[in-house]
C-alpha positions in Angstrom: 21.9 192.3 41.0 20.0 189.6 42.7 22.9 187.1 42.7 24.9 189.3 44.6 21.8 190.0 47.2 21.6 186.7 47.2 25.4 186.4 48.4 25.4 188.9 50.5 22.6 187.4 52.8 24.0 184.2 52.8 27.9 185.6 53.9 25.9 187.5 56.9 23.8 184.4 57.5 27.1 182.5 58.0 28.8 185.2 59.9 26.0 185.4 62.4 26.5 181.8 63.0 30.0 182.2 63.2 29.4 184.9 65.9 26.9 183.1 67.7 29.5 179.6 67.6 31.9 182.1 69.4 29.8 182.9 72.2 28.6 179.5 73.0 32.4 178.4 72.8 33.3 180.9 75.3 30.6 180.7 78.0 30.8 176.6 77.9 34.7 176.8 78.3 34.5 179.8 80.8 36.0 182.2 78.9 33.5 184.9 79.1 33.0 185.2 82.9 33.7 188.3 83.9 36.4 189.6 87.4 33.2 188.1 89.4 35.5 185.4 91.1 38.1 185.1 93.9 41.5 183.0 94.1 42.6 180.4 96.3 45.6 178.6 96.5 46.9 175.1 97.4 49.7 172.8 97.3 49.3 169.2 96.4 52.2 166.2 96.0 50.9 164.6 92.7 48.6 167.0 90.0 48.8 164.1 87.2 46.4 164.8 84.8 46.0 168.3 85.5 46.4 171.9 84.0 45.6 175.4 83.7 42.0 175.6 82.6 41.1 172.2 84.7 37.8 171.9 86.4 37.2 172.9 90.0 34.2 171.7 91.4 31.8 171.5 94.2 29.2 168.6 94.8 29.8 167.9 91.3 29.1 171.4 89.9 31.7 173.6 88.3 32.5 176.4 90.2 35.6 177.8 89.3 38.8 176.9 87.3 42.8 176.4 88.0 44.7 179.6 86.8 48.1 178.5 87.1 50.7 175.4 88.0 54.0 175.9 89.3 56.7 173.6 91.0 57.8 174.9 94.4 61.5 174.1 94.2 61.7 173.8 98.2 59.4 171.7 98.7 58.7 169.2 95.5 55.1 170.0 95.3 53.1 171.5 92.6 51.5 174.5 93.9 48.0 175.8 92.6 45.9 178.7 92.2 42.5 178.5 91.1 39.4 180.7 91.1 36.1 180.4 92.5 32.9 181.8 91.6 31.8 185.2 93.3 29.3 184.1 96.2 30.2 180.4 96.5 31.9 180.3 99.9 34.4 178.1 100.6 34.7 176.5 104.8 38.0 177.3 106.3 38.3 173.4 107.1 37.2 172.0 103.3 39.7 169.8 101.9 40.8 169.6 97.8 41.3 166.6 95.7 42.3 165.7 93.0 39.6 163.3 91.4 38.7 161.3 87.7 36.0 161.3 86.1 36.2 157.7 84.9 38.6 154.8 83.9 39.3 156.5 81.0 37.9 160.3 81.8 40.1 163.1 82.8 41.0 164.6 86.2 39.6 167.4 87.8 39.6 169.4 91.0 37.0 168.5 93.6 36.4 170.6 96.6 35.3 168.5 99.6 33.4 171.3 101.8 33.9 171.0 105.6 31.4 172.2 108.3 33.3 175.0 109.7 31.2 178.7 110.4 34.7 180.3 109.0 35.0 181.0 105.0 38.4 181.5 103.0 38.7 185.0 101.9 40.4 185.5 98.9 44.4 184.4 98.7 44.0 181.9 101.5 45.8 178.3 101.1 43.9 175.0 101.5 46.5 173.2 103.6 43.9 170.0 103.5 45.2 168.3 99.8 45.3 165.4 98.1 46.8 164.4 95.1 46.2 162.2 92.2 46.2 158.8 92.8 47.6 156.4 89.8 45.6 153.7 88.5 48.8 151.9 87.3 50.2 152.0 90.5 47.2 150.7 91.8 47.0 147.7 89.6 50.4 147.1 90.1 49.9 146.7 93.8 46.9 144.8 94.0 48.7 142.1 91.1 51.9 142.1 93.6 50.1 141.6 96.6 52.0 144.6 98.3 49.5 146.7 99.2 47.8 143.8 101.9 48.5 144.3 105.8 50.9 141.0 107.4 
């Protein structure tokens, strides 16, 4: 009878740490927040490197989280909606960027926060955007010489 006590506290031990892995998984990827957040929208030319789930962040925090991709078939650019954290206002005038972490890092979304008194409510555009700039093409125009003024 002790051998099976024995098995029985070490199967909950294991499930408890199972449980408790779960948790931390979801909180650290952001799957656990609850409705407290509001969507924005923008439109960007390039969104190389990234996807649903992607980083949004302010002053180098996390703050929020891009919900969904699409390509507008009018106008060639991929347009994004991404939330933000309940409370974190957003300037009417802020600009969004597409940024890397590194060399060899991935991408993420960087708000650049402007000065204005006026805050995007909830479904408003940033029409300020830039997308992600390639590193090949970079190199390539600094070996060819192309990218110097005559």
């Amino acid at each position: 009878m002790s051998h099976n006590t024995t098995e029985v506290l070490v199967g909950g031990v294991v499930l408890a740490a199972a449980i408790g892995f779960a948790v931390y998984a979801g909180q650290a990827t952001g799957l656990s927040q609850s409705g407290a957040d509001y969507r924005l929208n923008a439109s960007f030319r390039s969104l190389e490197g990234v996807g649903v789930g992607t980083d949004v962040r302010l002053a180098g925090v996390k703050i929020g989280t891009v919900t969904d991709v699409e390509l507008n078939p009018q106008t060639y650019r991929a347009d994004t909606r991404f939330s933000v954290q309940q409370g974190i206002d957003i300037p009417d005038d802020s600009a969004i960027v597409v940024s890397s972490e590194g060399l060899l890092g991935g991408n993420f979304v960087e708000i650049m926060p402007g000065g204005s008194p006026f805050n995007f409510e909830p479904g408003d555009e940033i029409e300020d955007t830039q997308g992600a700039v390639s590193l090949i093409t970079l190199l390539l125009k600094f070996v060819s010489g192309s990218g110097e003024d005559s």
